[in-house]
C-alpha positions in Angstrom: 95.6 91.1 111.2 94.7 93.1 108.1 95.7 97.0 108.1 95.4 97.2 112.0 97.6 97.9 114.4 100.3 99.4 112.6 97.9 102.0 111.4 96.0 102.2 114.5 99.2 102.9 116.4 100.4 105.3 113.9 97.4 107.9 114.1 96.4 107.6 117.8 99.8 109.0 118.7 102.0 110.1 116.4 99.6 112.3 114.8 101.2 115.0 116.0 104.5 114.1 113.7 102.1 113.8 110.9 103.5 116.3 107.7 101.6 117.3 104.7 103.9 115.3 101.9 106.8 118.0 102.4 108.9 119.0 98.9 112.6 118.8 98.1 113.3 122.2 97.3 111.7 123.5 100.8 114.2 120.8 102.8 117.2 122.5 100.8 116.2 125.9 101.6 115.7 124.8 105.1 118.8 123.2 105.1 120.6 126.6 104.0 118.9 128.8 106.7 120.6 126.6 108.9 123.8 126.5 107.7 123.8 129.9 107.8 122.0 130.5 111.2 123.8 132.1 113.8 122.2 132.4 116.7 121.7 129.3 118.5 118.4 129.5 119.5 117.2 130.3 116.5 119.1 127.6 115.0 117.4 125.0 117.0 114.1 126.1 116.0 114.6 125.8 112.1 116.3 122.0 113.2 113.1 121.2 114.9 110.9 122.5 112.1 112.7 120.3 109.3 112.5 117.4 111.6 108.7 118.2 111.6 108.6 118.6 107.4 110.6 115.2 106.5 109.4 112.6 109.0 107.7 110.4 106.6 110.0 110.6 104.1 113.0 108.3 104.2 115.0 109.5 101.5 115.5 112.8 103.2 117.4 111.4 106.1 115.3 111.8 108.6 117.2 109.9 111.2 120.2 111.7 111.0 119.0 114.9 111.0 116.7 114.1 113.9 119.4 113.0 116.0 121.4 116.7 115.1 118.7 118.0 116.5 118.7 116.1 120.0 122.1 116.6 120.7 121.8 120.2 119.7 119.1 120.7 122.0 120.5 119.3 125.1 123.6 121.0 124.3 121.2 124.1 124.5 119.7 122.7 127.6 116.6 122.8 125.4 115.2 119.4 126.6 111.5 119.7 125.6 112.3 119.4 122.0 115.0 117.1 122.7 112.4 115.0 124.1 110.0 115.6 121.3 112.3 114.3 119.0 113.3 111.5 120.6 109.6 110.4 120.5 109.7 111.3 117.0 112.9 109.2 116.9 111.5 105.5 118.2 108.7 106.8 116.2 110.5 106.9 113.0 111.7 103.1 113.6 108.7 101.7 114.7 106.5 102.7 112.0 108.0 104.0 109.0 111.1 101.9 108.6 109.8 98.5 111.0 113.0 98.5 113.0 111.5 98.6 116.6 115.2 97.4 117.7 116.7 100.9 116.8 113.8 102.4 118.8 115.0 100.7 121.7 118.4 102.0 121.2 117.6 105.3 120.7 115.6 105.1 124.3 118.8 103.8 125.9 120.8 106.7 124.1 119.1 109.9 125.3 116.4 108.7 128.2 118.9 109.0 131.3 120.1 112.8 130.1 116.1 113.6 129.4 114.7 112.0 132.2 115.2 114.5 135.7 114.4 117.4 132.7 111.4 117.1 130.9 107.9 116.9 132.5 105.6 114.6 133.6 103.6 114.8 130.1 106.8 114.4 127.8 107.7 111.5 130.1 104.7 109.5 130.1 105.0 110.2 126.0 108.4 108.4 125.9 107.2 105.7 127.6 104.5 105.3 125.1 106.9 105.0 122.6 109.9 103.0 123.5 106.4 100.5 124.9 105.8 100.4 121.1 109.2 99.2 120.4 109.2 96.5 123.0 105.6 95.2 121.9 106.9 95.4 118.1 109.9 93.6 119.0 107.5 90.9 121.0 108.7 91.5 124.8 105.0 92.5 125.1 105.4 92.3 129.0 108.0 94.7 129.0 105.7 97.1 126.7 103.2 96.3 129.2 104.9 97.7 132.1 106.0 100.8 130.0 102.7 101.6 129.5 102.3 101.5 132.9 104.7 103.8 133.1 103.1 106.1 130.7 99.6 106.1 132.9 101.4 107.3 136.2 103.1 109.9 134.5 100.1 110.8 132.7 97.7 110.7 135.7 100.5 112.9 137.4 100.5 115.4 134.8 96.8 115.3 135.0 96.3 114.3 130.9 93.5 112.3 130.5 94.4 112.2 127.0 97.6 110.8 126.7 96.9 108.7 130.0 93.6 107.1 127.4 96.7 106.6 124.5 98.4 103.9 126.9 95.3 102.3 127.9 94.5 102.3 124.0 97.9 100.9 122.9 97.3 98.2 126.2 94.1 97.0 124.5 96.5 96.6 121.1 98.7 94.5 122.8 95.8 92.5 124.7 94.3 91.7 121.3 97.2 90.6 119.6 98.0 88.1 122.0 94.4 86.6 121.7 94.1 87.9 125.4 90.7 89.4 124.0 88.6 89.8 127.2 91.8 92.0 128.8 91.8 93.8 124.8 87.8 94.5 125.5 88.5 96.4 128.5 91.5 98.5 127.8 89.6 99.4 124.8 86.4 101.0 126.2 88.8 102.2 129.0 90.3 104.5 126.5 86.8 105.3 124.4 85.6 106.4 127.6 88.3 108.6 128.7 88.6 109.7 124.6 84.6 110.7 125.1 85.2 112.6 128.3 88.0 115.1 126.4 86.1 115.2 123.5 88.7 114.0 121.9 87.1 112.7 118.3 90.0 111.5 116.2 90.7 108.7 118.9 86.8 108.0 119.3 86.6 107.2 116.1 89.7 105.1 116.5 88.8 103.1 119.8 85.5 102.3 117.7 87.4 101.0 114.7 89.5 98.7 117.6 86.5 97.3 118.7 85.2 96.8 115.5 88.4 94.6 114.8 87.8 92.8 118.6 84.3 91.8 117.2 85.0 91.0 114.2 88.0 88.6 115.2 85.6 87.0 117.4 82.9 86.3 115.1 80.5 89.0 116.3 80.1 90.5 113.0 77.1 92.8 113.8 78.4 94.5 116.7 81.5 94.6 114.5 79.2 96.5 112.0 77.5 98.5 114.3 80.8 100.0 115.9 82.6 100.2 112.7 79.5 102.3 111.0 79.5 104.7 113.9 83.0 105.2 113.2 82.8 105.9 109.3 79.6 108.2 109.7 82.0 110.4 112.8 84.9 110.0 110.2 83.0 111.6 107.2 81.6 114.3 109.3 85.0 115.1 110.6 87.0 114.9 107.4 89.4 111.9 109.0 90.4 110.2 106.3 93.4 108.2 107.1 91.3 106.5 109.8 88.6 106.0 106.8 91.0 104.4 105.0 91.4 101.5 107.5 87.8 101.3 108.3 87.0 100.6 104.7 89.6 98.2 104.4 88.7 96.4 107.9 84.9 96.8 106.1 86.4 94.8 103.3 87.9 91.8 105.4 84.7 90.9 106.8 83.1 91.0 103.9 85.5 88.5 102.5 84.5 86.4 105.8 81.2 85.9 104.6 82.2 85.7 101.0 80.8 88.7 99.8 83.4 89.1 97.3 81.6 92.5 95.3 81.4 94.3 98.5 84.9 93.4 99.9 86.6 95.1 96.3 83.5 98.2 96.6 85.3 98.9 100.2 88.7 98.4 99.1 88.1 101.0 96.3 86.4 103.0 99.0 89.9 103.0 101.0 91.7 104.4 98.0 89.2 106.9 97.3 89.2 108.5 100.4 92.9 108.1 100.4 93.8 110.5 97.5 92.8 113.3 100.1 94.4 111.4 103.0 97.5 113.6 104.1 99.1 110.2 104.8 98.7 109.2 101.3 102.4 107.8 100.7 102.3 106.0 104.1 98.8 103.8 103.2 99.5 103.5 99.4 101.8 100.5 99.3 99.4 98.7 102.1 96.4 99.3 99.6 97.8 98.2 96.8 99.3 94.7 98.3 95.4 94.0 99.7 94.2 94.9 96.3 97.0 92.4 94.6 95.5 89.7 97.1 92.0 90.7 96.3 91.7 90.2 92.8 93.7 87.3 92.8 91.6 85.4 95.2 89.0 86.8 92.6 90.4 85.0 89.4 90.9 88.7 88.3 94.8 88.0 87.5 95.5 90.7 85.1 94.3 93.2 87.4 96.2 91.9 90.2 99.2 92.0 87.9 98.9 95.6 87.4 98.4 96.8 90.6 101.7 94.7 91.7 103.7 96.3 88.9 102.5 99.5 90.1 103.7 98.8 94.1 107.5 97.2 92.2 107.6 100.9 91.0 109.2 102.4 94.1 111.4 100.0 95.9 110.3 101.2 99.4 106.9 99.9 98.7 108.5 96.3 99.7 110.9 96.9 102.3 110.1 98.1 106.7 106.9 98.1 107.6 105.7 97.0 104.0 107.7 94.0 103.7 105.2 91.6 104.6 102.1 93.1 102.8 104.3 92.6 99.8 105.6 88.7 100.4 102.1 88.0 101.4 100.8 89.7 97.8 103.2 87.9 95.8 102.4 84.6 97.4 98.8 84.8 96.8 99.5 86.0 92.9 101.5 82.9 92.3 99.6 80.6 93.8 96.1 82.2 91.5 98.2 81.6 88.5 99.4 78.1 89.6 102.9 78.7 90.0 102.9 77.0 93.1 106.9 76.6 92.8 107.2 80.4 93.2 104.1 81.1 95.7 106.5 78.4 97.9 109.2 80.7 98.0 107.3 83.6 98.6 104.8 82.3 101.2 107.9 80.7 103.3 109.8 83.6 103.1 105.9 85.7 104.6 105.6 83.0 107.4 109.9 83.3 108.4 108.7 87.0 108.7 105.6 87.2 110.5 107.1 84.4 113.0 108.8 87.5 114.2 106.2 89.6 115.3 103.4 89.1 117.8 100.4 88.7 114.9 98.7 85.2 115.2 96.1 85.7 112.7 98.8 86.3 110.3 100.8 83.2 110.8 97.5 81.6 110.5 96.9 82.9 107.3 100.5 81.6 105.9 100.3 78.2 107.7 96.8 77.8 105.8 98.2 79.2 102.3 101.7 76.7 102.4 99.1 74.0 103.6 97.5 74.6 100.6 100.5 75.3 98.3 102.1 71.6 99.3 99.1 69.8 98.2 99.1 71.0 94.6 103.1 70.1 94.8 101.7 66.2 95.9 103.6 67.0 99.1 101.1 66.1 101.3 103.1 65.3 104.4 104.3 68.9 104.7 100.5 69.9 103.5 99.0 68.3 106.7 102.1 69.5 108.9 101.0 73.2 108.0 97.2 72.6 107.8 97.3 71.0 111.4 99.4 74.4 112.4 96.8 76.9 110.5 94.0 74.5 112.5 96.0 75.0 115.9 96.0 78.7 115.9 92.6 78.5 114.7 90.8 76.8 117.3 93.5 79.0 119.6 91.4 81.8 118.4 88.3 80.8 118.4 87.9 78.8 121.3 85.0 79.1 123.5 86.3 79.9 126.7 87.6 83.6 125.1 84.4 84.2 122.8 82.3 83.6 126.5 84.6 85.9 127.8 84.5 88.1 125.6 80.5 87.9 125.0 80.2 88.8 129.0 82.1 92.3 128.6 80.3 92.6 125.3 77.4 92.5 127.3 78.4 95.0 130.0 79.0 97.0 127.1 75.9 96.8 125.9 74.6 97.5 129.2 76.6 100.4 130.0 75.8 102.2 126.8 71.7 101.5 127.6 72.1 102.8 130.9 74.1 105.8 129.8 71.0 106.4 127.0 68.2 106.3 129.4 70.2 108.7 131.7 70.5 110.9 129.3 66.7 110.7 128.6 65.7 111.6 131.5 63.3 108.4 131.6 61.2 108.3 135.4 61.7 104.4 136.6 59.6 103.5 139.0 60.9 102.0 142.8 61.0 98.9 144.2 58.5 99.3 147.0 59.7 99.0 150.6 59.5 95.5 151.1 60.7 93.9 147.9 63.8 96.3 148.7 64.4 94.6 151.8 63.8 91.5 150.7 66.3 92.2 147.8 68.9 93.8 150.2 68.6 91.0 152.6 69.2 88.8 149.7 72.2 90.4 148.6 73.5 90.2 152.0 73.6 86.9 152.1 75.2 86.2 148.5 78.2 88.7 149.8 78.6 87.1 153.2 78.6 83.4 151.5 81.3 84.7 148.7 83.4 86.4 151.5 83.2 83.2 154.0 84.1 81.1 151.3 87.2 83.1 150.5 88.0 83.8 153.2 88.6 79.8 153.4 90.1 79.8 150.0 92.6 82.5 151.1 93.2 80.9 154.2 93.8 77.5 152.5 96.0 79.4 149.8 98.3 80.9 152.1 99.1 78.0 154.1 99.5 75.8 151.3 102.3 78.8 149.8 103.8 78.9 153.5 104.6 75.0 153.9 105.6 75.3 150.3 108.3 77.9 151.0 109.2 75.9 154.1 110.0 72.6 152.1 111.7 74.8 149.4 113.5 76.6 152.3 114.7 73.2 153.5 115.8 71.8 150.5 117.6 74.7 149.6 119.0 73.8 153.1 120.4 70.4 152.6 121.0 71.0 149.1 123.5 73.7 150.4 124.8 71.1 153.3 125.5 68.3 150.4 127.2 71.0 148.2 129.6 72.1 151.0 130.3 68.4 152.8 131.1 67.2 148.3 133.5 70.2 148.3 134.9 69.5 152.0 135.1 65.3 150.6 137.5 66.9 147.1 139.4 69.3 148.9 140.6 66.6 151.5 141.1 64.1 148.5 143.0 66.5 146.8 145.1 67.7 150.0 145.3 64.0 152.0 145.8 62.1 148.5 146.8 63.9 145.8 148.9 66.7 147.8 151.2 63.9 149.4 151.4 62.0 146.3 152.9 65.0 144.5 155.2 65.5 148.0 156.9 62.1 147.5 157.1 62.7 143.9 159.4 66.3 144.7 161.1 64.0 147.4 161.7 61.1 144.7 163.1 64.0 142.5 165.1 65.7 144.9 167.1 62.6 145.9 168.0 61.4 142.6 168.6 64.2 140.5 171.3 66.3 140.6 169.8 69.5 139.3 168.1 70.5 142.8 166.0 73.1 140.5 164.0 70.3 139.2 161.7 70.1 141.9 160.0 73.7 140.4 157.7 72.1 138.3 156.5 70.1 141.2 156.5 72.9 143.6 153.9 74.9 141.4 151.9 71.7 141.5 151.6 71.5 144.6 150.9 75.1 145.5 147.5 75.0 142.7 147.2 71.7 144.6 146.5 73.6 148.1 145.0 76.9 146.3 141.8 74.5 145.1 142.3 72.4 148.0 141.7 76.0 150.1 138.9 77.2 147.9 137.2 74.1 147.8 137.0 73.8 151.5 139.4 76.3 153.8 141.8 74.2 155.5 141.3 72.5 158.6 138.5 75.0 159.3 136.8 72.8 162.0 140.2 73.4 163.8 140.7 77.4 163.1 137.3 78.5 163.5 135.6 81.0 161.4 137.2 84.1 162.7 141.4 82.8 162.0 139.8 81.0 158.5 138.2 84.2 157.2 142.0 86.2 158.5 143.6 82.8 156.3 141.9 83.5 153.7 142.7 87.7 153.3 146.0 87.0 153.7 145.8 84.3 150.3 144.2 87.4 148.6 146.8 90.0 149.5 149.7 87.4 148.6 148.2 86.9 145.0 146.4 90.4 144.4 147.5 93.9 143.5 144.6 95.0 145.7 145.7 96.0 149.4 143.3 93.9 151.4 143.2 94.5 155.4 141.3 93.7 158.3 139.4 95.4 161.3 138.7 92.1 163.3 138.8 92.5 167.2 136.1 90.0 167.8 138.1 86.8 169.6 134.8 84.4 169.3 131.4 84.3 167.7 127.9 84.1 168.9 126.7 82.0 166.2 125.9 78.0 165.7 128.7 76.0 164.0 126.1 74.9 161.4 125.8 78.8 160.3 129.2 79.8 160.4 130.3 78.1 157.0 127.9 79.9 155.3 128.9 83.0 156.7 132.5 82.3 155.6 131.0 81.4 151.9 129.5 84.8 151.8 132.4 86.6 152.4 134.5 84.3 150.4 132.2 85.3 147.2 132.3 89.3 148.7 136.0 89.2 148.4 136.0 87.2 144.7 133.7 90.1 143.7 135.7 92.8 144.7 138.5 90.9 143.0 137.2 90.6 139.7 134.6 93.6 139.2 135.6 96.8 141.7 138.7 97.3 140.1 139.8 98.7 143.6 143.4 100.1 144.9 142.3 99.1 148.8 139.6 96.5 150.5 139.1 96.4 154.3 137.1 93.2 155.7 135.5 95.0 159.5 133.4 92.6 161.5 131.9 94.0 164.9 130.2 92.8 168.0 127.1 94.5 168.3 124.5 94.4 171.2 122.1 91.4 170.0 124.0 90.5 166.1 127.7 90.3 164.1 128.1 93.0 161.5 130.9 92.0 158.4 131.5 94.6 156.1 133.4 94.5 153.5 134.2 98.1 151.9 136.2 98.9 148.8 137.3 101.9 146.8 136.7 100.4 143.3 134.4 101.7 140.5 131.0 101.3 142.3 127.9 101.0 140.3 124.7 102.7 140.2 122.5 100.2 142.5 119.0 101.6 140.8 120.2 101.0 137.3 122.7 98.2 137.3 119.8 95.2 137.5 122.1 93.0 135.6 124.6 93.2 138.4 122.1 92.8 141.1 120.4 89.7 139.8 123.7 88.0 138.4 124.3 84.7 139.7 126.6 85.3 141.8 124.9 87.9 143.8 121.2 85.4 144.0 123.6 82.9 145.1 124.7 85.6 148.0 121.5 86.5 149.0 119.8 82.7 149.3 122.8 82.0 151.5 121.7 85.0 154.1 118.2 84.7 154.3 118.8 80.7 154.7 120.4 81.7 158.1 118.3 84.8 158.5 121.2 87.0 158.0 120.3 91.2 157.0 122.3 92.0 153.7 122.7 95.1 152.3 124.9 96.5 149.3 125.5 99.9 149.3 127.3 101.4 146.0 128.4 104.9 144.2 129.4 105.1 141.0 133.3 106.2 141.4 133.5 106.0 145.2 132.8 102.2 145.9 130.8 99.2 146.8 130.3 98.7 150.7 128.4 95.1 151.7 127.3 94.6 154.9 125.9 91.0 156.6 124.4 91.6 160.0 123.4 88.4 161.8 121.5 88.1 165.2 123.5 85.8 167.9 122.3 82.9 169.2 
């Protein structure tokens, strides 16, 4: 969607990274204070200045230098800039280089050292950042919910500012997805809170969103409107990187309405005002790709050449964040001069890429282009397969249901900045008299009471149609369970009745007719695997045994083919519990024990079960490895352990896991008598 988020993203936030365009000969005398450096502290500080002087320059190895410098400062228990350069960090590899992957890897890397050290403000920063990362890398839900993160830690550190930066980057999100009415109200959200610090860089910036909201929705004069509030607040404040993508966002809709002279003034604007941008190199290789684009579209070839042969001077102009700017340009170029062989390969190559990230409008644009590009190749199967794709995403984004939507907050909007104007007029409104008032309140009353009767019903209706719904799935769950175990009680007597006595007469055949005695081994081992599957499938003759001698059967078939020492606690001669629930118990402590077995890496298990007043505790308590229960969610919702809990809260059974890394996993099933 034109020069948007990217740059949006870039200056709301990680304006504080941003360098004057630092010089070679200052990073090597840098470099040799702190080689020479001594003192540690001192050290640290000249690490975090350099950090500071090469961010956007990726031939000065940024990254590497950057992670020096967090190690050394939580080596120094220095974790403020440790966590300032982490941000700076998934920073780097969101926006400079494109690779919001590493980001996330860096996060992973450093947050669970920074976390119980830095404050409430440096958290809710982090969370900003690694939220970037996941949006970039499309889990936009996950980004979501960091942002949340951000805004508690934010509202607990009491910064309205960098609480408005997660609303902002929320609105981002929202409006990249097409999830515009959501997008509208994050973004005044933020204006607001950016109004009440007086905060003008990001005024001008939530402005320029909303422009870009408008706009996409086809409200081109509140689009104006917003955006020329921007540029005049802009001018007076000397902001010129945010100038630079006003003029260019100026320039798109100008190209909407085919105003092809004004879209190339505003363009020309952008590069103007970005000679004194201090983010010159960063904006350079995006303006001269849109230019490319421009005069191509504008039968202005030659010039389009030469600014393309100027971007293929400096290879970095085509690769990160730039990439697409660049496959995009060079698909356009061919296709103006007819080469529609080479625009192919460049615009498939644009659409594998942007199919990556979460821009619709983009995908649009090369759906439309290789729609194009297959009818002059005569292709026109693959011509209408793209066209109806660029149409999809189209109507997608123009349907009516969002522009309503979005017309109803524009008019709140609207409504809120005319009540805000004639506050701050002072204007006298004269009253409702006395009656009309009551009349009116009277009214009201009876709107509200109708709206909360009727949900009230709705609610109502709602929650008993989600309670017999969880009853049926309850029940089928039930007897889905009760089919599983009476298949696996069917094999296991097969296998023991059938195939167990047909490999017994088959040792017996052996053993009376061959002389070597020892041949009967083979058969043997069969028959042992026979009875081991036979025993998992279904314990044997557990009708007979009862739950308590099955589950002190089935210890013992662990200790004999385990290095673990398994033992028992069990004084309990009889249960309190129906027959129908006592399977499942034995299924839950059956998967218990194959846990510990496989995952606790444990010397010693003990299986405990006791009589309490009114229930039956089982616990099962090893001395493995453990795991940390609030970070292991991996663990926790494996299969095995879903399967665990659906089996206990089918019977109504209590369970509880209990682990620490290094000392152990304790389980516990408590389960009321009958």
């Amino acid at each position: 969607m034109r020069i948007t988020y990217i740059v949006l993203l870039l200056f709301t936030y990680t304006i504080t990274f941003a360098q004057d365009i630092t010089h070679q000969h200052k990073v090597d005398a840098l470099k040799a204070r702190i080689s020479s450096e001594k003192h540690k502290g001192q050290k640290l500080q000249l690490l975090d200045t350099l950090t500071d002087l090469i961010y956007h320059d990726t031939k000065l190895g940024f990254d590497s230098i950057c992670r020096v410098t967090i190690e050394y400062a939580i080596q120094l228990d220095s974790f403020s800039i440790a966590s300032r350069n982490t941000q700076g960090l998934i920073n780097y590899y969101n926006n400079v280089l494109g690779k919001p992957e590493d980001g996330i890897t860096v996060f992973n890397t450093y947050f669970n050292t920074l976390k119980d050290h830095i404050t409430d403000r440096n958290l809710a920063g982090i969370y900003i950042d690694v939220g970037d990362s996941f949006y970039f890398s499309k889990a936009v839900d996950t980004a979501l919910s960091y942002y949340n993160k951000a805004i508690k830690y934010a509202e607990q550190a009491g910064n309205d500012r960098v609480k408005a930066f997660a609303i902002l980057n929320q609105g981002y999100a929202f409006m990249d997805e097409g999830q515009f009415p959501k997008a509208s109200q994050h973004l005044q959200e933020a204006s607001k809170i950016f109004v009440t610090v007086k905060d003008t860089f990001n005024i001008i910036a939530s402005k320029n969103a909303l422009s870009i909201l408008y706009s996409a929705n086809g409200f081109l004069k509140e689009a104006r409107e917003e955006r020329e509030q921007a540029i005049a607040l802009a001018k007076q404040t000397q902001n010129y990187g945010l100038l630079v993508s006003l003029y260019v966002n100026t320039a798109s809709d100008y190209k909407k309405q085919n105003l092809q002279k004004e879209r190339l003034e505003n363009l020309h604007k952008a590069v103007a005002v970005n000679k004194k941008s201090d983010n010159y190199e960063f904006f350079n290789p995006i303006l001269l790709n849109v230019l490319v684009i421009a005069y191509a579209e504008n039968d202005s070839i030659a010039k389009a050449k030469s600014y393309l042969t100027t971007l293929k001077q400096d290879q970095r102009n085509m690769e990160g964040i730039y990439e697409n700017y660049y496959y995009r340009a060079r698909s356009h170029l061919a296709y103006a001069e007819k080469d529609y062989r080479t625009a192919l390969q460049w615009n498939l190559k644009y659409l594998d890429l942007v199919k990556t990230s979460n821009n619709i409008e983009n995908i649009e644009d090369a759906e439309a282009l290789l729609a194009k590009v297959y009818e002059k190749l005569n292709l026109y199967e693959d011509a209408y397969t793209h066209l109806k794709a660029s149409k999809k995403i189209e109507d997608s984004l123009k349907s009516i249901q969002k522009n309503n939507a979005l017309s109803y907050y524009q008019t709140l909007y609207e409504t809120s900045k005319r009540d805000q104007k004639i506050k701050d007029q002072n204007s006298e409104i004269q009253l409702l008299d006395e009656q009309n008032t009551r009349k009116a309140q009277l009214l009201w009353l009876s709107i509200i009471l109708l709206i909360a009767l009727f949900s009230i019903i709705y609610l109502w209706r709602s929650r008993k149609y989600s309670q017999k719904n969880a009853q049926l799935q309850k029940v089928f769950a039930q007897d889905l369970i009760h089919s599983v175990e009476a298949e696996r009680k069917r094999i296991s007597s097969e296998l023991h009745d059938s195939v167990g006595q047909s490999l017994l007469l088959i040792k017996n055949k052996i053993f009376l007719e061959s002389d070597n005695k020892t041949d009967t081994a083979l058969v043997d081992g069969a028959i042992d695997e026979i009875r081991t599957i036979s025993q998992q499938l279904h314990p044997f003759q557990f009708e007979k045994l009862g739950l308590i001698n099955s589950i002190k059967n089935t210890i013992e078939n662990f200790q004999k083919h385990s290095n673990i020492f398994y033992s028992e606690d069990i004084e309990v001669e009889s249960l309190e519990v129906s027959k129908d629930k006592e399977i499942f118990i034995y299924r839950i402590l059956q998967e218990c024990l194959n846990n510990v077995e496989k995952h606790s890496e444990a010397k010693a298990c003990i299986i405990r079960i006791e009589n309490l007043k009114d229930a039956i505790l089982f616990e099962i308590k090893d001395n493995g490895v453990g795991f940390d229960v609030t970070e292991n969610t991996k663990l926790l919702n494996s299969l095995g352990m879903k399967t665990l809990k659906e089996r206990a809260q089918l019977i109504g059974a209590q369970l509880s896991i209990d682990s620490i890394k290094g000392k152990g996993t304790t389980i516990q099933i408590k389960i009321q008598k009958d």
